[in-house]
SELUM-314359 format. One record per residue (C-alpha): x, y, z; residue number from 0. Coordinates in steps of 0.2 Angstrom, whole numbers, plus 5000, padded with zeros to 4 digits. Example, Ala and Ser with C-alpha at 12.3 -4.5 7.8 and 13.67 -1.06 7.14 Angstrom:
2
((5062,4978,5039),0)
((5068,4995,5036),1)
This chain:
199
((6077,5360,5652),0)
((6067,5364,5637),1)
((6061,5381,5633),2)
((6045,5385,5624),3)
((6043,5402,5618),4)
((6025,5410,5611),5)
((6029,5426,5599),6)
((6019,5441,5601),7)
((6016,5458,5606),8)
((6012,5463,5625),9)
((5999,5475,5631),10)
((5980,5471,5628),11)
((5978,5481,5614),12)
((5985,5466,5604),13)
((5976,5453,5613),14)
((5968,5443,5601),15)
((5975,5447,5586),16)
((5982,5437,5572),17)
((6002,5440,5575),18)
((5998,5437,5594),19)
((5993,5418,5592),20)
((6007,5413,5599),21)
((6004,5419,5616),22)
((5988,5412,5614),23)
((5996,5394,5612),24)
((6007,5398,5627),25)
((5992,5404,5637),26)
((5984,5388,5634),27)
((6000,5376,5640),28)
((6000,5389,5656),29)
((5980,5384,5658),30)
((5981,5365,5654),31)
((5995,5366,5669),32)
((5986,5376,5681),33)
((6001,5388,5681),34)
((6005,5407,5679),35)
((6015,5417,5672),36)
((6028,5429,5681),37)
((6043,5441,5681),38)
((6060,5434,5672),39)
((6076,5438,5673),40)
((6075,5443,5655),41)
((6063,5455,5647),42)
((6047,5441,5646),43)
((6036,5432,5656),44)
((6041,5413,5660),45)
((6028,5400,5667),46)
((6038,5383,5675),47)
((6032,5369,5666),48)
((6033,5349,5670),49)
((6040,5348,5686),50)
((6049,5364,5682),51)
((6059,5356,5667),52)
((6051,5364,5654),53)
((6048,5385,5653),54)
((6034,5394,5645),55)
((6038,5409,5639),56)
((6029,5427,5633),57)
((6044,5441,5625),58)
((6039,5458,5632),59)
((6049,5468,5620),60)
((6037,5467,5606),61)
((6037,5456,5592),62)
((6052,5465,5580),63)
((6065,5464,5594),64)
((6060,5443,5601),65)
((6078,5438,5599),66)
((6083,5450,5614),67)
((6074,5441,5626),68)
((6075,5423,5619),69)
((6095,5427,5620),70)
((6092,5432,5639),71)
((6083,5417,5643),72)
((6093,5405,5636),73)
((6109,5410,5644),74)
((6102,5414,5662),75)
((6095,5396,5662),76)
((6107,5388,5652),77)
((6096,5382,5640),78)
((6102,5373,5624),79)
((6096,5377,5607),80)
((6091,5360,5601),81)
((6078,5363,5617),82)
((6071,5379,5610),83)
((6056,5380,5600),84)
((6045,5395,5595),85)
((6029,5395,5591),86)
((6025,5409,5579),87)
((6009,5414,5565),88)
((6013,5413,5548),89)
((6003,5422,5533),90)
((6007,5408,5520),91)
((6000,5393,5530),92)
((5979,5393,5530),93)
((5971,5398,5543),94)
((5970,5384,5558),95)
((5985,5374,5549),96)
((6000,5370,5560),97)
((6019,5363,5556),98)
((6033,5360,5566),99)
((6051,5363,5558),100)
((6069,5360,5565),101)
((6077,5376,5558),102)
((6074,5388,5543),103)
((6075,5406,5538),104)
((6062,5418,5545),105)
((6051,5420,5530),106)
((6049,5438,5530),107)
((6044,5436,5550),108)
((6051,5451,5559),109)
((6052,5442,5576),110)
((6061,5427,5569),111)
((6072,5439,5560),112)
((6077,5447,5577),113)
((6079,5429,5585),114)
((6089,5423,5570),115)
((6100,5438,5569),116)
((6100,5438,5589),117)
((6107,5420,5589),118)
((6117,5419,5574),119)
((6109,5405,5567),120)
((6094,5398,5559),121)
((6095,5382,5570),122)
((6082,5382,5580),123)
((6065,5375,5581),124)
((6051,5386,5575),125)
((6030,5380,5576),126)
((6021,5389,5564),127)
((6002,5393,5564),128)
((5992,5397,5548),129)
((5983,5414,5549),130)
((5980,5417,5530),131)
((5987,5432,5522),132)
((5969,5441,5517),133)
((5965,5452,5506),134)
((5983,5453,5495),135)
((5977,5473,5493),136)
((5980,5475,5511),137)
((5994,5479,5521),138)
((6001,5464,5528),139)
((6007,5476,5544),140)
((5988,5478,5547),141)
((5984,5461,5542),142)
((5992,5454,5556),143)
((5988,5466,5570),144)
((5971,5463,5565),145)
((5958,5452,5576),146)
((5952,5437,5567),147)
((5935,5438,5559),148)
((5920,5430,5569),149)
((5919,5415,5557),150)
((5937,5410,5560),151)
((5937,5407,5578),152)
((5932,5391,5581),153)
((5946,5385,5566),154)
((5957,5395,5575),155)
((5954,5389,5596),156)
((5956,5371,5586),157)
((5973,5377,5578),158)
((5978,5382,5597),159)
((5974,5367,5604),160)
((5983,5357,5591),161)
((5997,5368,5591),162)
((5999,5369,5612),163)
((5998,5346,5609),164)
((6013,5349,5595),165)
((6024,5358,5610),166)
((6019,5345,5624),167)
((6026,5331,5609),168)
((6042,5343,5606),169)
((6044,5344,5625),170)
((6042,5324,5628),171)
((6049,5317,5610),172)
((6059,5331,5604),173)
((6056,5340,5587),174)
((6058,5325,5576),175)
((6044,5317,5586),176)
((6032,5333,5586),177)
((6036,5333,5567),178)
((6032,5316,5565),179)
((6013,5317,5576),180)
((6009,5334,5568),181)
((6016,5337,5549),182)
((6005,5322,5545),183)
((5994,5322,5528),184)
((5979,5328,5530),185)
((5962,5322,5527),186)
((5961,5334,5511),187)
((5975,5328,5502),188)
((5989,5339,5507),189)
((6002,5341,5522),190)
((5998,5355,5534),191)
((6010,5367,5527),192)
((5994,5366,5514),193)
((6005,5361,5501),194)
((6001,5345,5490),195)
((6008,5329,5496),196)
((6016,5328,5479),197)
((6027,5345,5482),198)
């Protein structure tokens, strides 16, 4: 069984919001489906996936304690870690940009600092989405609880989609396949981290 896990903040008031993306890329592999999401025995919201081999996955317990209810699910359904991937924003990825990565430190993330320090390790698949960092003035706290800007949502639905085809690649191919589909060069010169092919 594989386990896909979308990080973000529950509750409606963060709908929408740039740290929340990764609900929205769950959402949509729930909606492509036809499935809902429901009560789990671990503090989240599960949806069954592909013939119930595969979990979708929302953390209720808010985005700076993640690890707690990844931990839960993981045990409960016995769930390996090379079958775990977390889809999660990042501020030093362009908006709408999307890459795949087998393992890594969290970056400054505060939910994948709670996963990695819930787990004990950094070996685990993490599927980050670009959603700029703004204004450098500007808090990043409040840069990322923000909603994004009207000319961003079309970039950013596109960066959903691509991102919820990444996890239907890691869930058929594993992550070495998703990496190999999606971390491609792109059409501007450089890979989708946004760095130059040359880096």
């Amino acid at each position: 069984m594989r386990l896909v896990v979308g990080l973000g903040n529950p509750g409606p008031k963060y709908r929408g919001t740039r740290h929340n993306i990764g609900f929205a890329v769950a959402d949509e592999l729930a909606r492509r489906a036809g499935v809902a999401f429901e009560s789990a025995p671990a503090e989240a919201l599960i949806a069954r996936w592909r013939q119930q081999d595969t979990l979708l996955a929302k953390p209720l317990t808010f985005m700076n304690l993640s690890g707690t209810a990844i931990v839960g699910l993981l045990q409960f359904y016995k769930i390996d870690l090379p079958d775990l991937v977390v889809v999660v924003d990042e501020v030093q990825l362009d908006t709408g940009r999307v890459r795949i990565r087998p393992d890594g430190s969290a970056g400054g993330h505060n939910g994948l600092k709670s996963i990695i320090a819930s787990l004990g390790t950094m070996q685990f698949a993490r599927l980050r989405i670009g959603v700029g960092r703004g204004d450098q003035r500007r808090d990043l706290a409040d840069h990322v609880l923000a909603k994004f800007a009207p000319d961003e949502r079309d970039v950013v639905e596109d960066s959903v989609a691509r991102a919820a085809d990444a996890c239907e690649a890691f869930v058929a191919d594993g992550v070495l396949g998703a990496m190999n589909r999606f971390n491609r060069k792109a059409e501007d010169g450089k890979t989708e981290d946004g760095k130059s092919e040359d880096n």
